[in-house]
C-alpha positions in Angstrom: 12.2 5.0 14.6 10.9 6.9 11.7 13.0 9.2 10.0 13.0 13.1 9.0 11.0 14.7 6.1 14.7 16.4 5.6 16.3 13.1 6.0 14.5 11.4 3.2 15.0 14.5 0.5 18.8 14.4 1.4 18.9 10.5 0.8 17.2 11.3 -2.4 19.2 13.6 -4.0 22.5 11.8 -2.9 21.3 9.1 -4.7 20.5 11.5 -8.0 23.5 13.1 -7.2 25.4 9.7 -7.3 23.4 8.2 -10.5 23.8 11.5 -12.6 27.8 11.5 -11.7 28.0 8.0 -12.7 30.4 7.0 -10.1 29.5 3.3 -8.9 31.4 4.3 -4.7 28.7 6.8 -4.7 25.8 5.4 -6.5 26.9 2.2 -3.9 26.8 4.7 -0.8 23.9 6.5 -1.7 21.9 3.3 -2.0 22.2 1.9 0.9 21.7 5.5 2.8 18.4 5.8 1.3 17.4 2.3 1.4 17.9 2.5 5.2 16.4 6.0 5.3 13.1 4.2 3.1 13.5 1.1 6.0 12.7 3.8 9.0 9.4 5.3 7.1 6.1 4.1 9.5 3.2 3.8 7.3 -0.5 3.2 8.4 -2.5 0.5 7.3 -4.0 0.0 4.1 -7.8 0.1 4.1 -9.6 -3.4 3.5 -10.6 -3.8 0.1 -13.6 -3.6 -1.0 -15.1 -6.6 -3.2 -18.2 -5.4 -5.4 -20.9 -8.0 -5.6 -23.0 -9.1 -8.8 -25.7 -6.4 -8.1 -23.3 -3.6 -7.4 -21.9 -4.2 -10.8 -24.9 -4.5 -12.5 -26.0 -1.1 -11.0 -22.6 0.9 -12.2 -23.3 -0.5 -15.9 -26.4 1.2 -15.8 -25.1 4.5 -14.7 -22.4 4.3 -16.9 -22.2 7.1 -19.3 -21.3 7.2 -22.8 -19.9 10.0 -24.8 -22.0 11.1 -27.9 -20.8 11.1 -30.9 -21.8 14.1 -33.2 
């Protein structure tokens, strides 16, 4: 189950809330709210990474551009 757009900014500032008042019930309480709230989040998958081969580098070397110094 994901959670709320809303849900996450309240978690978020309960937790500020909680550090900036320095109280340890509340910095407690407001952790584990947003670490659930963080738990629910669905992310896609990451892209594969892309490895660059020998020539690719050679290539962006080349291009490479260097600032003149005047």
């Amino acid at each position: 189950m994901s959670c709320k757009q809303s849900e996450l900014v309240a978690a978020i500032n309960s937790f500020t809330a909680a550090v900036v008042s320095n109280d340890p019930n509340l910095k407690a309480f407001s952790s584990k709210l947003l670490g659930s709230v963080l738990q629910t989040i669905e992310y896609d998958p990451e892209d594969p990474e892309v490895t660059e081969t020998k020539e690719d580098t050679d290539a962006s070397e080349e291009a490479a551009v260097t600032p003149e110094v005047v």
